[in-house]
Backbone as XML, in Angstrom:
<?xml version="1.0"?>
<chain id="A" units="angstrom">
  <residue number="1" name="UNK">
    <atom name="N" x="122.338" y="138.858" z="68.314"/>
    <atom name="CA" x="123.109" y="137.626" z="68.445"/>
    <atom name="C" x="124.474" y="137.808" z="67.778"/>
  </residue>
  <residue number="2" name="UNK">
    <atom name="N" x="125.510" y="137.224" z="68.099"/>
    <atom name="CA" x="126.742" y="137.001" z="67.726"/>
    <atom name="C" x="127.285" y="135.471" z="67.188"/>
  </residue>
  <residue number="3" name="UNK">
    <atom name="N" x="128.232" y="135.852" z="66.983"/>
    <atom name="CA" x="129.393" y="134.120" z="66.457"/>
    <atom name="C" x="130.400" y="134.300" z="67.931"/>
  </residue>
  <residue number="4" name="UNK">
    <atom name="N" x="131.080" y="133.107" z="67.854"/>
    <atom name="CA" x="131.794" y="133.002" z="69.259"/>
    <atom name="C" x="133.249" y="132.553" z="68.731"/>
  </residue>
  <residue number="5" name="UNK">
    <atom name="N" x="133.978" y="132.847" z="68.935"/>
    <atom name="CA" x="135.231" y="132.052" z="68.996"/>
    <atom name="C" x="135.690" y="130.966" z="70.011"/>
  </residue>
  <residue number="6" name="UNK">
    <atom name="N" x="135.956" y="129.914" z="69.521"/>
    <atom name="CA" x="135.899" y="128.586" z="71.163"/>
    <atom name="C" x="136.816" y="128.447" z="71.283"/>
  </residue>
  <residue number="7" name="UNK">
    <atom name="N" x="137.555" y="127.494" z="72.370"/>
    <atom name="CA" x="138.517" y="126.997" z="72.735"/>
    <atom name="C" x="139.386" y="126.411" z="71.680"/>
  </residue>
  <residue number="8" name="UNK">
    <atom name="N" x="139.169" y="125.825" z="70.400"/>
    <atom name="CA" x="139.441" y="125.020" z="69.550"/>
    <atom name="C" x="140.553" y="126.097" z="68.992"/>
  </residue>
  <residue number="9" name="UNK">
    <atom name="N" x="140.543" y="127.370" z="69.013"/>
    <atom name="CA" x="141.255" y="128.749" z="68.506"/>
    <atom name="C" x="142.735" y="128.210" z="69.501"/>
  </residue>
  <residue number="10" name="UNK">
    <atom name="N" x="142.553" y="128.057" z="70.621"/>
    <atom name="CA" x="143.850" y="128.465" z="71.533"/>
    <atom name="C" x="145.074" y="127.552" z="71.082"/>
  </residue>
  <residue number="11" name="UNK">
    <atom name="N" x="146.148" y="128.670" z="70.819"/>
    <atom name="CA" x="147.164" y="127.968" z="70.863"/>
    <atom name="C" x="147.099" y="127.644" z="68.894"/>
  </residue>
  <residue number="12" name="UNK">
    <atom name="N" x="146.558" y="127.439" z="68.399"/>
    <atom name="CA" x="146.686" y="127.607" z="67.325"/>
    <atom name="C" x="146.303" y="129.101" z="66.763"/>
  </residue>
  <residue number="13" name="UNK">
    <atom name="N" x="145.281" y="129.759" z="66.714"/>
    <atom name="CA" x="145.097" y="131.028" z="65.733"/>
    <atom name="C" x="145.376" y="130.985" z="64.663"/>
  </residue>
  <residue number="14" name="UNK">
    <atom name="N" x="144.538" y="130.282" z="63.844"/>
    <atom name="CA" x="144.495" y="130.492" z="62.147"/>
    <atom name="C" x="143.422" y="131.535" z="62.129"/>
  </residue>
  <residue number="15" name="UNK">
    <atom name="N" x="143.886" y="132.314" z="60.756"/>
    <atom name="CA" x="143.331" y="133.735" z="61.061"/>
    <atom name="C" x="142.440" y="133.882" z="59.307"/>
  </residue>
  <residue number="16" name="UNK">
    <atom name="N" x="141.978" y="132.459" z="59.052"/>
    <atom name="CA" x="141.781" y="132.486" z="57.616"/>
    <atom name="C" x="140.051" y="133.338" z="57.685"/>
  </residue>
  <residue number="17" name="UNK">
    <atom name="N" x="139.880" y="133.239" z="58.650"/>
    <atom name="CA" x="138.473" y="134.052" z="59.415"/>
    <atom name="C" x="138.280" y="135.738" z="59.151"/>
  </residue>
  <residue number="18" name="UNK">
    <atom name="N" x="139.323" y="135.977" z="59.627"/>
    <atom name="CA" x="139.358" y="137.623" z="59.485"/>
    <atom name="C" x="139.369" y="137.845" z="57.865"/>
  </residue>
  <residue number="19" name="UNK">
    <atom name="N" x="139.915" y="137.683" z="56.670"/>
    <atom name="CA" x="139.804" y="137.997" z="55.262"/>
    <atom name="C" x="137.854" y="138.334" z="54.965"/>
  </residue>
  <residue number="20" name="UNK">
    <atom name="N" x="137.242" y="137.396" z="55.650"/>
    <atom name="CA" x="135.918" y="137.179" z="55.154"/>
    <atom name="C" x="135.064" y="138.159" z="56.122"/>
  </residue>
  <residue number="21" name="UNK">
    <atom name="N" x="135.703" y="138.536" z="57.039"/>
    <atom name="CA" x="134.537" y="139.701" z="58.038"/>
    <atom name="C" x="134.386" y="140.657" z="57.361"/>
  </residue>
  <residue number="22" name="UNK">
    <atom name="N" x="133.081" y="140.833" z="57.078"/>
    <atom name="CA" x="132.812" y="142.668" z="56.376"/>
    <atom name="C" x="132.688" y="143.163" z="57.416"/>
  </residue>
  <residue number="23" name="UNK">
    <atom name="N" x="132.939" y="143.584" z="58.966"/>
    <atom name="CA" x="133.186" y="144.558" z="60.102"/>
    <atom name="C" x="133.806" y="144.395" z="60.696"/>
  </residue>
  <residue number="24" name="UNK">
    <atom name="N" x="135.512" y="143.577" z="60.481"/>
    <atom name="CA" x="136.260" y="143.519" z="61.011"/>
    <atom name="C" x="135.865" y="143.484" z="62.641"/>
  </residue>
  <residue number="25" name="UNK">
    <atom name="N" x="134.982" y="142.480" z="62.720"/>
    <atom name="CA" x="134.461" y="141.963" z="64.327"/>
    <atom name="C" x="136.068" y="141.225" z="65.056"/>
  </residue>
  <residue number="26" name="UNK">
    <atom name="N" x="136.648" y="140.797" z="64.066"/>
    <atom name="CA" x="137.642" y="139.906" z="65.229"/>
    <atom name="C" x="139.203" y="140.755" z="66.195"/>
  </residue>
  <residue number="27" name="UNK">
    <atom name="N" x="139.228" y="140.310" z="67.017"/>
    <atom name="CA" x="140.378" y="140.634" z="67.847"/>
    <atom name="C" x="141.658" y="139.813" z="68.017"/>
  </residue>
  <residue number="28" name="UNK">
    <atom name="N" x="142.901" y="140.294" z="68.182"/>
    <atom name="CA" x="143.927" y="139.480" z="68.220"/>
    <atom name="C" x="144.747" y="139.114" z="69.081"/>
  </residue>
  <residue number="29" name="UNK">
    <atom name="N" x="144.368" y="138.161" z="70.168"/>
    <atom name="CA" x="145.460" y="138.013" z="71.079"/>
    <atom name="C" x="146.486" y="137.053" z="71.618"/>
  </residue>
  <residue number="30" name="UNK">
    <atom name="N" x="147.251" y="136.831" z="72.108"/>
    <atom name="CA" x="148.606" y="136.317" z="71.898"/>
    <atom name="C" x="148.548" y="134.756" z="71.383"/>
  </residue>
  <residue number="31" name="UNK">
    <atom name="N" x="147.006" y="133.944" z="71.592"/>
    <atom name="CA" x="147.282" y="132.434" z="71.053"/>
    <atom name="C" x="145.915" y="132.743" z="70.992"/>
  </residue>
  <residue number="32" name="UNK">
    <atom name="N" x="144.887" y="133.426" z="70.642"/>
    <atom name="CA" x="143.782" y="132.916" z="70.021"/>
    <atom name="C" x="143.136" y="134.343" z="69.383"/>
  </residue>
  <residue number="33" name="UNK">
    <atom name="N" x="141.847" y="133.545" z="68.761"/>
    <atom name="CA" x="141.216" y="135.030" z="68.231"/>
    <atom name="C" x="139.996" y="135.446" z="68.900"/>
  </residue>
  <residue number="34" name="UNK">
    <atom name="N" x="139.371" y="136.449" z="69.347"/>
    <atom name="CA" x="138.145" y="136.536" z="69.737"/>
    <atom name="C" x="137.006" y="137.239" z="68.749"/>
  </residue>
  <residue number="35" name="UNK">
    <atom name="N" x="135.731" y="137.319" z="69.207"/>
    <atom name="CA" x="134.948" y="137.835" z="68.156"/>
    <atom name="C" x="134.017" y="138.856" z="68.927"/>
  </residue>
  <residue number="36" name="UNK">
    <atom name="N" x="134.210" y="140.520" z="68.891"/>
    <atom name="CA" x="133.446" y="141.338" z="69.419"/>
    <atom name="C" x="132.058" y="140.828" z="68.980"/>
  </residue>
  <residue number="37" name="UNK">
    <atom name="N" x="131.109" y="141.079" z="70.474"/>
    <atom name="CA" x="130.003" y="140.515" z="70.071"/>
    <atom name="C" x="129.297" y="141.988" z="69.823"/>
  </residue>
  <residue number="38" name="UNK">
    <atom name="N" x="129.387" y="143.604" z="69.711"/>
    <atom name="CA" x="128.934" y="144.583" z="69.326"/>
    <atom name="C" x="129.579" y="144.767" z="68.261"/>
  </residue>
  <residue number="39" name="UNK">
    <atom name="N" x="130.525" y="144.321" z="67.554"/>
    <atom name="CA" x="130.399" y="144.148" z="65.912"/>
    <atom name="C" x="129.998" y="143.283" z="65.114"/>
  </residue>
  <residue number="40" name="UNK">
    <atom name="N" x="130.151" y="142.377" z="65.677"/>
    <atom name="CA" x="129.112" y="141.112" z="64.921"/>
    <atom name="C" x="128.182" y="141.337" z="64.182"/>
  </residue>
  <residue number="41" name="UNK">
    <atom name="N" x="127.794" y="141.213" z="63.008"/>
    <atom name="CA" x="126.512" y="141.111" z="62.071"/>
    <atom name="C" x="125.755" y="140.180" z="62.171"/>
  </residue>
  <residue number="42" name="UNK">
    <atom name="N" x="126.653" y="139.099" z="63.144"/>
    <atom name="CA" x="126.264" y="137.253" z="62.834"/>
    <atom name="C" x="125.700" y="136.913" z="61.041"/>
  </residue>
  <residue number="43" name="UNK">
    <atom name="N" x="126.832" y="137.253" z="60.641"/>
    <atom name="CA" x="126.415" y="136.960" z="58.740"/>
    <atom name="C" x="127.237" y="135.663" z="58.493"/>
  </residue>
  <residue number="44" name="UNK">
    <atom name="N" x="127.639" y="135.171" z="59.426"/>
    <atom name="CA" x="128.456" y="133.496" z="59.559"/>
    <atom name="C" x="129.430" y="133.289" z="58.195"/>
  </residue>
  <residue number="45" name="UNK">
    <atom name="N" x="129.645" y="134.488" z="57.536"/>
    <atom name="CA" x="130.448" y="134.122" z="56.449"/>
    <atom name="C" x="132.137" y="133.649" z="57.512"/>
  </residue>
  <residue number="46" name="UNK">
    <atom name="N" x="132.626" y="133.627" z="58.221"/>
    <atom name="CA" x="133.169" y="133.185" z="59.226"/>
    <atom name="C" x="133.776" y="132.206" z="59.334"/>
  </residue>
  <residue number="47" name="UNK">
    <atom name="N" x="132.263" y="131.374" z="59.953"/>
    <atom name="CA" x="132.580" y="129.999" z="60.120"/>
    <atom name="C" x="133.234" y="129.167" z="59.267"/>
  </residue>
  <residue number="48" name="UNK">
    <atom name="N" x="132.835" y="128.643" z="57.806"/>
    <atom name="CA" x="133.254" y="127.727" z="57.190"/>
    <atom name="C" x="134.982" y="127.642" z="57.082"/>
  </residue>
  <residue number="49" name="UNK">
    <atom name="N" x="135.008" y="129.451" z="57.470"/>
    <atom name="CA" x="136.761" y="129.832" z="57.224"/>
    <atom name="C" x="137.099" y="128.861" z="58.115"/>
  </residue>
  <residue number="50" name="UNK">
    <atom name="N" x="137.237" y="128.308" z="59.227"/>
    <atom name="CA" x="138.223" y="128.227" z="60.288"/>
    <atom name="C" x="138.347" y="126.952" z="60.117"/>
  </residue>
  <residue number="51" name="UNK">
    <atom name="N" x="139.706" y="126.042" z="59.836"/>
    <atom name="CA" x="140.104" y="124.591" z="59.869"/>
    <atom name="C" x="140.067" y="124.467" z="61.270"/>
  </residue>
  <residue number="52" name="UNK">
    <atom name="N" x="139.504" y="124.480" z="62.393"/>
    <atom name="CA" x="139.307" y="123.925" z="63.501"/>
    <atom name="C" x="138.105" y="124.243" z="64.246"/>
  </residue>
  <residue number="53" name="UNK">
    <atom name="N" x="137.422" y="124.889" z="63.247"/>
    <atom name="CA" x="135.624" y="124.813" z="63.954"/>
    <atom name="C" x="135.520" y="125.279" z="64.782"/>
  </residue>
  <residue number="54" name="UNK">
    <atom name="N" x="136.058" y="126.694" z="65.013"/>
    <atom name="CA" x="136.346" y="126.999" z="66.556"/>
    <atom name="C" x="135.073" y="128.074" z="66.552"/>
  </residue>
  <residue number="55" name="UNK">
    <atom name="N" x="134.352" y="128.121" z="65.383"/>
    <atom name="CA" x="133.789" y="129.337" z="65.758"/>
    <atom name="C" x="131.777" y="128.804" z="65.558"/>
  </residue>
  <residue number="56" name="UNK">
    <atom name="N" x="131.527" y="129.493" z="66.224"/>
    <atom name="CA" x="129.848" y="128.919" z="66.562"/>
    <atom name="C" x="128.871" y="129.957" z="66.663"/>
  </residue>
  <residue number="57" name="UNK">
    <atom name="N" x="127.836" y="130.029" z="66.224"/>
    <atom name="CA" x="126.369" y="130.815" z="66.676"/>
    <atom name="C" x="126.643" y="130.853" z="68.142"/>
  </residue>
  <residue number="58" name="UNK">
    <atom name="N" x="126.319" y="131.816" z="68.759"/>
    <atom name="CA" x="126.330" y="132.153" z="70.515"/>
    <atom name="C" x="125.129" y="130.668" z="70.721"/>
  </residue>
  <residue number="59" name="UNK">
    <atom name="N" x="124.448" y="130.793" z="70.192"/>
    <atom name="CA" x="122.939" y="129.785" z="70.750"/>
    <atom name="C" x="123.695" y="127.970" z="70.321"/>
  </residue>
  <residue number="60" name="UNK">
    <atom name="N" x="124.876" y="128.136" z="69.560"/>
    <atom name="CA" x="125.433" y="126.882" z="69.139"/>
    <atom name="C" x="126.403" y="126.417" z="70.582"/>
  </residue>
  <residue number="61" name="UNK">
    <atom name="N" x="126.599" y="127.297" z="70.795"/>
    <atom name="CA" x="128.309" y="126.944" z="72.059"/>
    <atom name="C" x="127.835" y="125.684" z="73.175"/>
  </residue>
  <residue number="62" name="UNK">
    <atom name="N" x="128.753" y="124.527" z="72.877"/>
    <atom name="CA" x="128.058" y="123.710" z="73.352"/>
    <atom name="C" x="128.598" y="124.115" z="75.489"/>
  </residue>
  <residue number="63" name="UNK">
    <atom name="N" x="127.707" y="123.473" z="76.152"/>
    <atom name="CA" x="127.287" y="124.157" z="77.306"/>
    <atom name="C" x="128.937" y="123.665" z="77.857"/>
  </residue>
  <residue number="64" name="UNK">
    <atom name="N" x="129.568" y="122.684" z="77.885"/>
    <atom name="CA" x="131.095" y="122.965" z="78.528"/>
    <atom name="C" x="132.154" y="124.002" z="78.108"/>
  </residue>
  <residue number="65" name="UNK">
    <atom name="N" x="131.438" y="124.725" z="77.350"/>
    <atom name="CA" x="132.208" y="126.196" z="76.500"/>
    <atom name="C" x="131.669" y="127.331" z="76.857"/>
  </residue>
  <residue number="66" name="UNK">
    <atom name="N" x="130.270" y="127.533" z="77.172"/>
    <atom name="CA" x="129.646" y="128.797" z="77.479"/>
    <atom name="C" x="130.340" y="130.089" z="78.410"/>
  </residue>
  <residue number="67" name="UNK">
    <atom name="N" x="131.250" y="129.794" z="78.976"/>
    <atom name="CA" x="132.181" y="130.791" z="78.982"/>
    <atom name="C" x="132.800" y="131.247" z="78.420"/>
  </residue>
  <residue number="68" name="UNK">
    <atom name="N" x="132.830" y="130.760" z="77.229"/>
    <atom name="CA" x="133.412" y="131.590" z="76.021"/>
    <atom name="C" x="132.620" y="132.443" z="75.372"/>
  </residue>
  <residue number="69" name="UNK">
    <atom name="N" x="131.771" y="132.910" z="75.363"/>
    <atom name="CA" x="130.643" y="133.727" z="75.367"/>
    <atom name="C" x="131.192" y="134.951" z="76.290"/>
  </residue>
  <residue number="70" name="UNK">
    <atom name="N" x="131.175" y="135.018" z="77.716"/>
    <atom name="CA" x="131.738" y="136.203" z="78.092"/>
    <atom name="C" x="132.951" y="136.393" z="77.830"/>
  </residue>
  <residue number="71" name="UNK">
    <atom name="N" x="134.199" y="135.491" z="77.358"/>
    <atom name="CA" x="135.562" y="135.656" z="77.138"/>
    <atom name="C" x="135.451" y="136.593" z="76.164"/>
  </residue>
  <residue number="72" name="UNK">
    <atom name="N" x="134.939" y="135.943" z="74.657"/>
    <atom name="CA" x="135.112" y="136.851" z="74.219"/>
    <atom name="C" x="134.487" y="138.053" z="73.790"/>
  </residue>
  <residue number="73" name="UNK">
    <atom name="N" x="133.445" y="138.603" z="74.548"/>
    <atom name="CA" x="133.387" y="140.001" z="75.048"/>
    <atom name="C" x="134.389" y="140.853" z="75.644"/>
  </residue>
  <residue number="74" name="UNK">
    <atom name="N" x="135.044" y="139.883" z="76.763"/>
    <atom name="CA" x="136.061" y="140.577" z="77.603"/>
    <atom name="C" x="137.313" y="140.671" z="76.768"/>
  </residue>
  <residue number="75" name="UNK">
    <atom name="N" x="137.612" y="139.633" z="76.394"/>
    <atom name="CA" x="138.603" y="140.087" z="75.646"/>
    <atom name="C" x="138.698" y="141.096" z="74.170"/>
  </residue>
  <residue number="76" name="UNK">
    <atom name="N" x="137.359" y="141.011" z="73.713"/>
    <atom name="CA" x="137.566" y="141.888" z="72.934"/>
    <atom name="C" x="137.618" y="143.514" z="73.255"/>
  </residue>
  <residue number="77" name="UNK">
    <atom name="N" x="137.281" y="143.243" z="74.505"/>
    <atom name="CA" x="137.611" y="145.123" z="74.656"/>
    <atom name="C" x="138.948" y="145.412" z="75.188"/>
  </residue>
  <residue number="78" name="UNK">
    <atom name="N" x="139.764" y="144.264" z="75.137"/>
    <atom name="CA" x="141.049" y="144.475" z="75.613"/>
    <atom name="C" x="141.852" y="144.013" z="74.035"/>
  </residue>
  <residue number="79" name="UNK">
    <atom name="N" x="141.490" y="143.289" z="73.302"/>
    <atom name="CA" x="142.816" y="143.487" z="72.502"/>
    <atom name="C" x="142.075" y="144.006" z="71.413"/>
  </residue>
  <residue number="80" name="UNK">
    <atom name="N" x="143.336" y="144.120" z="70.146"/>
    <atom name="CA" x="143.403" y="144.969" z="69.001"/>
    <atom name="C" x="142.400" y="144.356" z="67.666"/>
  </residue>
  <residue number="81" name="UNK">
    <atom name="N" x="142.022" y="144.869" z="66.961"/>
    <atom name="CA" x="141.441" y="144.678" z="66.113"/>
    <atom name="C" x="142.106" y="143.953" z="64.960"/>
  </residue>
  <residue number="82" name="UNK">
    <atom name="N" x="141.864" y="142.526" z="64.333"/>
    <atom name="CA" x="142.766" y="142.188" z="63.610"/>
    <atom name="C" x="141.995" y="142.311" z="62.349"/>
  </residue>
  <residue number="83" name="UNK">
    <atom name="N" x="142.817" y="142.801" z="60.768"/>
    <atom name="CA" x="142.393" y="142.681" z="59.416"/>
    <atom name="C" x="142.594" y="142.164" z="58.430"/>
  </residue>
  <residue number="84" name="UNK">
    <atom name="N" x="143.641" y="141.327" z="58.764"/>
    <atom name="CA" x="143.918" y="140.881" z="57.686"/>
    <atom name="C" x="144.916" y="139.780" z="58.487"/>
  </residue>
  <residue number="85" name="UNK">
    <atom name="N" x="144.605" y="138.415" z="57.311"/>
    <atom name="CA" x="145.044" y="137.498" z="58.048"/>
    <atom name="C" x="146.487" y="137.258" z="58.030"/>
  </residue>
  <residue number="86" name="UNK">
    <atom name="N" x="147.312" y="136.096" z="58.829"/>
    <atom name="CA" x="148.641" y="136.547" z="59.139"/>
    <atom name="C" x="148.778" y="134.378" z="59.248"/>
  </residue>
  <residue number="87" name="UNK">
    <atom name="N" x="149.887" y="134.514" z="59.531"/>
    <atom name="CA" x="150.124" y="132.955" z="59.677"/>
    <atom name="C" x="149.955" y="132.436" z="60.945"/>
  </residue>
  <residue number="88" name="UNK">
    <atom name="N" x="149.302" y="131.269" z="60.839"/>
    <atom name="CA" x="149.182" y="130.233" z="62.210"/>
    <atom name="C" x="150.227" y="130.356" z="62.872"/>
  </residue>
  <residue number="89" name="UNK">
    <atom name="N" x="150.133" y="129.826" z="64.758"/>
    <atom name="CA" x="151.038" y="130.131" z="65.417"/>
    <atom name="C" x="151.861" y="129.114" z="64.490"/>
  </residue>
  <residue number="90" name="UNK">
    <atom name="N" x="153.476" y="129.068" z="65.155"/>
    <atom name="CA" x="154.422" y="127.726" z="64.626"/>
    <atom name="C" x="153.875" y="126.885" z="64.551"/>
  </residue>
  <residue number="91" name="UNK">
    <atom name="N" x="153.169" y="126.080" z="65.939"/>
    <atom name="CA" x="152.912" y="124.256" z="66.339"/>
    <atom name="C" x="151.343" y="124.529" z="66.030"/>
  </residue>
  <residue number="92" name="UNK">
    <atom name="N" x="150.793" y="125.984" z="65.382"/>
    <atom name="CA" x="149.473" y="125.464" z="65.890"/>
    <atom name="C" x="148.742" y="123.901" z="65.134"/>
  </residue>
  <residue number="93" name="UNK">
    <atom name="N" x="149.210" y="123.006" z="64.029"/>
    <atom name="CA" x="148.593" y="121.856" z="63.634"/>
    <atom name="C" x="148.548" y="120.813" z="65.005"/>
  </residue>
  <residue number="94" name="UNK">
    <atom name="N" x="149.909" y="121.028" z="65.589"/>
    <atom name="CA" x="150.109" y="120.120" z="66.546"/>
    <atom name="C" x="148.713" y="120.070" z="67.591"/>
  </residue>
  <residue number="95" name="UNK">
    <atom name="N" x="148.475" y="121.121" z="67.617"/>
    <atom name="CA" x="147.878" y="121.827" z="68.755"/>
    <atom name="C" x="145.960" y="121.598" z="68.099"/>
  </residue>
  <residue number="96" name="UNK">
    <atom name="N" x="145.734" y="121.323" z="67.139"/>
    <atom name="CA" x="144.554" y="121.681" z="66.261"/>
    <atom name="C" x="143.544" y="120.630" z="66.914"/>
  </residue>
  <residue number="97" name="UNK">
    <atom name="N" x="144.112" y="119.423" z="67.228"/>
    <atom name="CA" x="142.857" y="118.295" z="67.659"/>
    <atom name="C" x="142.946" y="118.589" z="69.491"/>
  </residue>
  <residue number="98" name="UNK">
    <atom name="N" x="143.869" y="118.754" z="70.389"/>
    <atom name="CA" x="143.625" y="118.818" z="71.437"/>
    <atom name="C" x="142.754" y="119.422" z="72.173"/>
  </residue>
  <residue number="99" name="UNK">
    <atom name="N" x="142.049" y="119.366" z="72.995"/>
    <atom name="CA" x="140.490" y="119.680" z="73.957"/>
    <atom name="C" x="141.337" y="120.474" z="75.497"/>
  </residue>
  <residue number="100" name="UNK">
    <atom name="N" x="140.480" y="121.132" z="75.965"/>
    <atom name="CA" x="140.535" y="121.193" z="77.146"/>
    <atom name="C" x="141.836" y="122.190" z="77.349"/>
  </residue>
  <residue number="101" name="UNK">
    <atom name="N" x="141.916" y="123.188" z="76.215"/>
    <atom name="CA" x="143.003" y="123.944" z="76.505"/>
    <atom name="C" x="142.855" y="125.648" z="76.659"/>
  </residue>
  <residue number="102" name="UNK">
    <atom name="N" x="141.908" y="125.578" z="77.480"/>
    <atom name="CA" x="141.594" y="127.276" z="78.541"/>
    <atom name="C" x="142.671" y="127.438" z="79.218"/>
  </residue>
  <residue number="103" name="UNK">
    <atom name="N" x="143.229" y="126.249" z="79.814"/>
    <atom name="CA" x="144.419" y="126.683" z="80.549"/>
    <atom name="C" x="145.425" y="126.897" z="79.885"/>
  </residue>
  <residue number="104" name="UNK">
    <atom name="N" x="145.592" y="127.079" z="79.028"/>
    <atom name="CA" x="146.720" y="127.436" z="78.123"/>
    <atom name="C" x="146.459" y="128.869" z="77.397"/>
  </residue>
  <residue number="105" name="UNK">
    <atom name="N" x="145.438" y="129.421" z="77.447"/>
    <atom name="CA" x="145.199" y="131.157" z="77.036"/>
    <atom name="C" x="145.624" y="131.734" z="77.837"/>
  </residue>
  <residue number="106" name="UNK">
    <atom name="N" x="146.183" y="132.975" z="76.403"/>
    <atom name="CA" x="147.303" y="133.817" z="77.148"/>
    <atom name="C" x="146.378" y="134.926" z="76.718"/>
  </residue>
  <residue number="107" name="UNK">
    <atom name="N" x="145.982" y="135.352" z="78.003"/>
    <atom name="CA" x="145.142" y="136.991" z="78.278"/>
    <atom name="C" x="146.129" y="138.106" z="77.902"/>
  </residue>
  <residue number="108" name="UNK">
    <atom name="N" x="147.248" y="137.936" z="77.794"/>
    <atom name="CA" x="148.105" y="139.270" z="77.348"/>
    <atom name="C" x="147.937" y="139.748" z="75.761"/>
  </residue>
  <residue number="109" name="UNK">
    <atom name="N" x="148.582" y="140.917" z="75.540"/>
    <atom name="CA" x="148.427" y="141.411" z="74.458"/>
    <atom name="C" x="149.347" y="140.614" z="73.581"/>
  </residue>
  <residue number="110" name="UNK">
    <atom name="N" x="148.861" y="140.804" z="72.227"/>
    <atom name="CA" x="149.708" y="140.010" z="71.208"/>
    <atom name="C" x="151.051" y="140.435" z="70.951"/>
  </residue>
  <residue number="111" name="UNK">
    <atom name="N" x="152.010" y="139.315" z="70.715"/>
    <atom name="CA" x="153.369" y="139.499" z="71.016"/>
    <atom name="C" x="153.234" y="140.070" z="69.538"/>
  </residue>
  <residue number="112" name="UNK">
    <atom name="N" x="154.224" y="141.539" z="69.773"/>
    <atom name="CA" x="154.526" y="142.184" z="68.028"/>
    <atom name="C" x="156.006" y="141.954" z="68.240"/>
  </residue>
  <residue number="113" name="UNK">
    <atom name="N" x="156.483" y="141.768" z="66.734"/>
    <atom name="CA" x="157.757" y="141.351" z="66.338"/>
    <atom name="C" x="158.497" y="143.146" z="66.594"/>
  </residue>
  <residue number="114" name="UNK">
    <atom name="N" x="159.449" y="142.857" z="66.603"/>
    <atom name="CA" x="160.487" y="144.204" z="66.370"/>
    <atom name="C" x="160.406" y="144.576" z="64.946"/>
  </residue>
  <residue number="115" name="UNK">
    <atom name="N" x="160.332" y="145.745" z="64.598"/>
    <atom name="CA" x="160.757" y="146.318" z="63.117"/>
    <atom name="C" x="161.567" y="145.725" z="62.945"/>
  </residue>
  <residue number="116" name="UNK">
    <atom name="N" x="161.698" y="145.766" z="61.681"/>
    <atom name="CA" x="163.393" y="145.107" z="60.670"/>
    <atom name="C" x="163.604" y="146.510" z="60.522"/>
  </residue>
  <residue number="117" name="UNK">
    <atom name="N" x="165.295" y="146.650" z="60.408"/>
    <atom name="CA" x="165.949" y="147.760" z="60.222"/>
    <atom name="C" x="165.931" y="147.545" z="58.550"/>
  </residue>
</chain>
């Protein structure tokens, strides 16, 4: 069994989650986080991290989410491994109570800043 990352992630990505993984299970992509479900320990030290509850027991995901279950499988074999946590998007508070925002995930890779000279 695994933890899931839900919809509640998109568009915000607070990353206070990743500090507490002992197997660096999570992934990073451009407005949310996902959670490899072949690194997973399911040791839920995790959950309590996330100010938007985005993250659940696989057997928790309530059934208008259960595609998030294969998302983030899929996406975790496509993006990067994240370790250490980093700051919320800009608006993500704005963004923290709104529902119904799948259509707003961005499947691309995470935007990296340019070096500073």
């Amino acid at each position: 069994m695994t933890h899931v990352v839900l919809e509640a992630c998109i568009r915000c990505k607070y990353t206070d989650c990743v500090d507490v993984c002992p197997v660096d299970a999570f992934r990073e992509g451009p407005n949310m986080l996902v959670i490899d479900p072949d690194d997973c320990i399911d040791c839920a030290v995790c959950v309590p991290e996330c100010p938007v509850e985005a993250i659940v027991h696989e057997d928790d995901v309530p059934a208008r989410q259960l595609a998030f279950i294969r998302l983030n499988a899929e996406l975790a074999k496509q993006w990067p491994t994240i370790v250490r946590s980093k700051s919320a998007l800009p608006d993500a508070d704005q963004w923290a109570q709104v529902t119904d925002k799948l259509p707003y995930l961005d499947r691309g890779q995470p935007h990296r800043k340019a070096p500073q000279p």
